[in-house]
N, C-alpha and C positions, 0 to 999 in steps of 0.2 A: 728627349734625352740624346738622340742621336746628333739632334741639331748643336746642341751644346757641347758633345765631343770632337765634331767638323771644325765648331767655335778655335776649339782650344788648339787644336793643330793646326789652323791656320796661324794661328800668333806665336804658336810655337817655331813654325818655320820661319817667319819673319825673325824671330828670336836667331834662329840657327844662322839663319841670313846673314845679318849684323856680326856676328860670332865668326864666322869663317870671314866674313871682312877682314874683321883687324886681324888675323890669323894669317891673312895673306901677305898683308903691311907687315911679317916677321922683319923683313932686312930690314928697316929704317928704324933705328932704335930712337931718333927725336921723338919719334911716335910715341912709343909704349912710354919713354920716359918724363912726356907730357903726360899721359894716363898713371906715371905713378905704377906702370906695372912692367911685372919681371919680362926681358925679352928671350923670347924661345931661342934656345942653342943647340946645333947650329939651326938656321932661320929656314933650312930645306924642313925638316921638322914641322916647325909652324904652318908652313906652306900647305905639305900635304894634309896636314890635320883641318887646314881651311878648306882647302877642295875636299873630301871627304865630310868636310859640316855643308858646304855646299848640296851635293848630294844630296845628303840626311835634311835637309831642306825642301828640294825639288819634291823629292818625297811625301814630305808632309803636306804637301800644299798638294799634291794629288791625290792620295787620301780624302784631304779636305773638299773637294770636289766631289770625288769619287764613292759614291755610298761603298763598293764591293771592297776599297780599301779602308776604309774607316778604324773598323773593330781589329782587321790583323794591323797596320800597322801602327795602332794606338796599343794595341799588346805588347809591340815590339819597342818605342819611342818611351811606354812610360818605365819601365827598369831601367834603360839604358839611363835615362833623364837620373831618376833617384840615384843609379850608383854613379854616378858623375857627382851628384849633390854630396852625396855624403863623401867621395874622393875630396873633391874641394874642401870640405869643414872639415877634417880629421891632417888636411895639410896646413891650415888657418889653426889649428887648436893645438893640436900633439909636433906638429913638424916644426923646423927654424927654415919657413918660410921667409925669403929675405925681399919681403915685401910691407913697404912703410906707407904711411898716410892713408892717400885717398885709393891706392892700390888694394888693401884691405876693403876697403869699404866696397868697391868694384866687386874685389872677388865673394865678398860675403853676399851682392846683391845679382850675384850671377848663380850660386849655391841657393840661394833664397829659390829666383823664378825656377832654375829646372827640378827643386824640389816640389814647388806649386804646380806645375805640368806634371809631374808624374803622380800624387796625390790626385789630380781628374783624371787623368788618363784610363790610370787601371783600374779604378771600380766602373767608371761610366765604362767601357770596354768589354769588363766583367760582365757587366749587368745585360748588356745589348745583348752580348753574344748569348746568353743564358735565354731572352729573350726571344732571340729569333731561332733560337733552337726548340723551342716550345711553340712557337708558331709552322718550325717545318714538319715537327710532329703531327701537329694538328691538321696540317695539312692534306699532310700523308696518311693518317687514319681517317681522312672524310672522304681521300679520294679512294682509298680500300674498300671502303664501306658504301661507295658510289659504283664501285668496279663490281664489287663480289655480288654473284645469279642470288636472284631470289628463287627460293625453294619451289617448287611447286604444289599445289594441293593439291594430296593426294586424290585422286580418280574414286569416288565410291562404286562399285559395282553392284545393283540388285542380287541378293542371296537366292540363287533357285528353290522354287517354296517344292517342298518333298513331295515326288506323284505318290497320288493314291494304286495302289494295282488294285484294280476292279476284277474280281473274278468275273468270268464269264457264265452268264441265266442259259440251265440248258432247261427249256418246256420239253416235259415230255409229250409225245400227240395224245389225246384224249383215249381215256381207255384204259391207260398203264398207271397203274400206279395209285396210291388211295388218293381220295380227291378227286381223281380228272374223270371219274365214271360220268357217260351218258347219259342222262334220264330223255326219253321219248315221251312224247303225249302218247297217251292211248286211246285210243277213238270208241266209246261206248258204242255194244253194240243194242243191235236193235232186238229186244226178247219177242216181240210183238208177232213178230211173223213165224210163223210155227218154220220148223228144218222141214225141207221136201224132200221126201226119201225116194229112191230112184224106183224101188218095190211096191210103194206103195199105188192105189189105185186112185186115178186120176178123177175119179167120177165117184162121189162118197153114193 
């Protein structure tokens, strides 16, 4: 798309080219009156309006070269173009344009092309621009979206499991308390042997 609006401004300026030509040939009216068209008065007039299509020329042909001028000045080129068109036709239709033969047919086929240049211009123009604003969009949100920290995941932390409080075992020492009584063995005695009493006589 872009390539076919470079298209169109390059022929455009070669148009504009040719155009400030005979614009500049104002003083020699054999000129124009061999073309059958009206000559610019006075011919300073014509002159600067040629050097100024010159210009508006140079221009387009840079553009046309130029991606970064492409879209402005094919915004700028296609109005200019249309209201020129229609100036032309509404001087050919409503006005007493003192212009005969093949002077009309000129001027009606120079209304023609800069109505056809402005007709490409400003949608293809339209359209880029729309375009490449949706591509700097895109751009611009992938590279946010490339820029902006990843979150980090959160750190889980183990929950302290709840201590138990252990009372403290107090044993009492044996002895105290029910329960902890002592039992002893007790050594049977011996009945067998009679008690010897200290009174008694040693000799039955």
């Amino acid at each position: 798309m872009k390539v076919l609006l470079r298209a169109v401004l390059f022929f455009d300026a070669l148009f504009d080219l040719a155009l400030g030509a005979v614009l500049l040939l104002a003083p020699f009216a054999t000129f124009y009156a061999a073309l059958q068209l009206p000559q610019p008065q006075p011919a300073l007039y014509g002159q600067l309006l040629g050097f100024t299509l010159l210009g508006v020329a140079w221009l387009l042909a840079q553009a046309a070269f130029r991606g970064q001028l492409t879209v402005p000045v094919a915004r700028m080129a296609g109005p200019v173009n249309l209201a020129c068109a229609l100036l032309i036709a509404a001087w050919l239709i409503f006005f007493d344009l003192q212009v005969q033969g093949a002077g009309r047919i000129w001027l009606g086929l120079l209304a023609a092309m800069l109505a056809f240049f402005a007709l490409v211009q400003i949608p293809l123009a339209k359209r880029i621009r729309n375009r490449e604003r949706e591509e700097l969009l895109r751009r611009e949100s992938e590279l946010a979206a490339a820029n902006r920290p990843v979150p980090a995941a959160p750190t889980v932390h183990p929950s302290p499991s709840p201590e138990v409080r252990r009372e403290p075992v107090i044993t009492p020492p044996p002895g105290y308390g029910p329960g902890t009584e002592v039992v002893t063995d007790v050594e049977p005695v011996d009945t067998s042997i009679a008690p010897h009493h200290a009174r008694q006589n040693p000799h039955p």
